[in-house]
C-alpha positions as CSV (number, residue, x, y, z in Angstrom):
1,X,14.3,12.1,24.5
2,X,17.7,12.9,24.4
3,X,20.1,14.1,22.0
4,X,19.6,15.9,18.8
5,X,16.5,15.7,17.1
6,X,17.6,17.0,13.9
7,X,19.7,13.9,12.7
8,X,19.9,10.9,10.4
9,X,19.4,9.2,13.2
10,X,16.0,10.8,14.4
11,X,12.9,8.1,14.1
12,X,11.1,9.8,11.6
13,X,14.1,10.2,8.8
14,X,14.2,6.7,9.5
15,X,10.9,5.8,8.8
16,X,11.0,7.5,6.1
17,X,14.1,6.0,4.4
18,X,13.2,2.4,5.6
19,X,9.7,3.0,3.9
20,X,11.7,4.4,0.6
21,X,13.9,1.2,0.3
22,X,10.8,-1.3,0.9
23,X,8.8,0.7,-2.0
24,X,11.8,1.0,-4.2
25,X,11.8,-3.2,-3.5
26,X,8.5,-3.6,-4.4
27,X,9.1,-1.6,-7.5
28,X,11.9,-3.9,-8.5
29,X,10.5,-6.7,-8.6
30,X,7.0,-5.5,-9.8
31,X,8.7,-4.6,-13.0
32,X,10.9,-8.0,-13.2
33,X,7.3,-10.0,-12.4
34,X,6.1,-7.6,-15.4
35,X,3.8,-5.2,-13.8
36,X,5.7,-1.7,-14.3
37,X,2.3,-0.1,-14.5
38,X,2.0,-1.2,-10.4
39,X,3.2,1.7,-8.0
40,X,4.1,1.0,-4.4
41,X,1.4,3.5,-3.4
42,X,-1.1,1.8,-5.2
43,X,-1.0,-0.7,-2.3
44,X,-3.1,1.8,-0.5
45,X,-5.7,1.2,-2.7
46,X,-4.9,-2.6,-4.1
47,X,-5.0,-3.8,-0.5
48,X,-8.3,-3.2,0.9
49,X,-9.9,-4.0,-2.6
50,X,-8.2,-7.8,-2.4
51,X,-9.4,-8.1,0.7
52,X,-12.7,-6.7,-0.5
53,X,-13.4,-6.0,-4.0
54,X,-16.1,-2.9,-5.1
55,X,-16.2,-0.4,-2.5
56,X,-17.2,2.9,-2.1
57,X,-15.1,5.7,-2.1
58,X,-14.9,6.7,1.3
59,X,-15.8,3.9,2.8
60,X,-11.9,2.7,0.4
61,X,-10.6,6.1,2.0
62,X,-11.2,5.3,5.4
63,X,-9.7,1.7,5.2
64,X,-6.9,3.1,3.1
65,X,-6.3,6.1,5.4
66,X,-5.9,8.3,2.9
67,X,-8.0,11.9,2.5
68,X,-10.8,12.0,-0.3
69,X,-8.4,13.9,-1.9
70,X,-5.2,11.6,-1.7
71,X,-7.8,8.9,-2.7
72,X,-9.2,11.0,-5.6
73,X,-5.9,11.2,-7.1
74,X,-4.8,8.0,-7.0
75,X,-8.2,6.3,-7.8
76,X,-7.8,8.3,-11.2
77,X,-4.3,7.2,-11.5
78,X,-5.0,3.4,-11.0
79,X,-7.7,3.6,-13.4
80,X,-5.6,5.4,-16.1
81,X,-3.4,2.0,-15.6
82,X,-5.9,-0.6,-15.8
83,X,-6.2,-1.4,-12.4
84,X,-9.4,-0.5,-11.4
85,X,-12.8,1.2,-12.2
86,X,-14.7,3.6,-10.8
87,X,-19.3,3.0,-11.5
88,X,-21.8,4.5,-9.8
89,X,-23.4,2.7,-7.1
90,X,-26.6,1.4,-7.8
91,X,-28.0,2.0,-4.4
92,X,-26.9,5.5,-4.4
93,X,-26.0,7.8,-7.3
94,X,-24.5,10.0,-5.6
95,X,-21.6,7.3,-4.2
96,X,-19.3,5.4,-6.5
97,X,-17.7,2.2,-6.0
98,X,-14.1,1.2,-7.3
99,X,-13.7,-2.1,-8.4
100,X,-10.3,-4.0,-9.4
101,X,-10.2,-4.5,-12.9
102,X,-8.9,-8.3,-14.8
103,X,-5.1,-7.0,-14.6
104,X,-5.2,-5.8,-11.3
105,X,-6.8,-9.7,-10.5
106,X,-3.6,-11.0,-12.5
107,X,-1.4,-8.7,-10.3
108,X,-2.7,-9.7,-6.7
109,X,-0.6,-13.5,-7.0
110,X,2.1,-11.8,-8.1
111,X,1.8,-9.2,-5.3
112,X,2.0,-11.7,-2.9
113,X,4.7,-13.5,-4.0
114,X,6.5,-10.1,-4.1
115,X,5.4,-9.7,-0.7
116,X,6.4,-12.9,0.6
117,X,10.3,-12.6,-1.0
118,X,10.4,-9.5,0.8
119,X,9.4,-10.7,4.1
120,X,11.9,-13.4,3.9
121,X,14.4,-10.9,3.2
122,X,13.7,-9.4,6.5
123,X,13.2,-12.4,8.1
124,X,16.9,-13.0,7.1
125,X,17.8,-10.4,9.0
126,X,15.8,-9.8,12.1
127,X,14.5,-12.0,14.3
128,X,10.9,-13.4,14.6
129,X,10.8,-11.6,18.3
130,X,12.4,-7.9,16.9
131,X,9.5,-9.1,13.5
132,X,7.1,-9.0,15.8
133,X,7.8,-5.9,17.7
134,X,8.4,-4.2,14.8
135,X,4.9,-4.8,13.3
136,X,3.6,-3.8,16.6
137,X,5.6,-0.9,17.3
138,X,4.7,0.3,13.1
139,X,1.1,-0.1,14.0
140,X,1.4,2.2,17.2
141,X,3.1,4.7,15.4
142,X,0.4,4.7,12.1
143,X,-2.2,5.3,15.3
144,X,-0.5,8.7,15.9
């Protein structure tokens, strides 16, 4: 390390404001595409139920990575927007399992078409070699 840690130029301040920018993006065009309902931190939860829809709470916390708590909240919060529901699990009564709701289906097209426009704005300006070590280098640091 060298230098001053304490600038707009340290890592984390700008991993911070890159995520900001991407989000408010997202946000953009989720509300031209018509979904205003659809946060940027609802990925956390949207994501792992496209790939796999009805899952329990923690086993949605642990792919999310997100504490019961953080999930809690925003479970509640996607549910108070349509997106998903939350049942009890019929093999345990205790458990529940969140399940994307008809809207939230509607939205995952549109998601990835979002997606995909913002990738190609990136792609416009990095490389596919920095692309790549970027994704890497992202994934090392969410393994902190």
């Amino acid at each position: 390390m060298h230098g001053r840690l304490a600038t707009v130029e340290n890592l984390g301040f700008l991993l911070a404001k890159a995520s900001q920018r991407w989000n408010e993006a997202l946000y953009e065009e989720f509300v031209r595409e018509g979904f205003a309902e659809v946060r940027p931190a609802y990925g956390s939860i949207l994501l792992p139920l496209f790939d796999e829809d009805g899952l329990r709470m923690g086993e949605l916390a642990a792919r999310a990575r997100l504490s019961k708590q953080t999930m809690t909240t925003l479970v509640r919060l996607l549910e108070r927007n349509g997106l998903v529901v939350r049942e009890r699990d019929p093999a345990d009564g205790r458990a529940f399992l969140v399940s994307l709701t008809d809207r939230s289906r509607a939205f995952q097209p549109i998601a990835e078409r979002v997606l995909a426009r913002l990738e190609e704005r990136i792609a416009r300006r990095l490389s596919a070699a920095d692309r790549t070590a970027l994704t890497h280098s992202l994934k090392e640091v969410m393994s902190l």
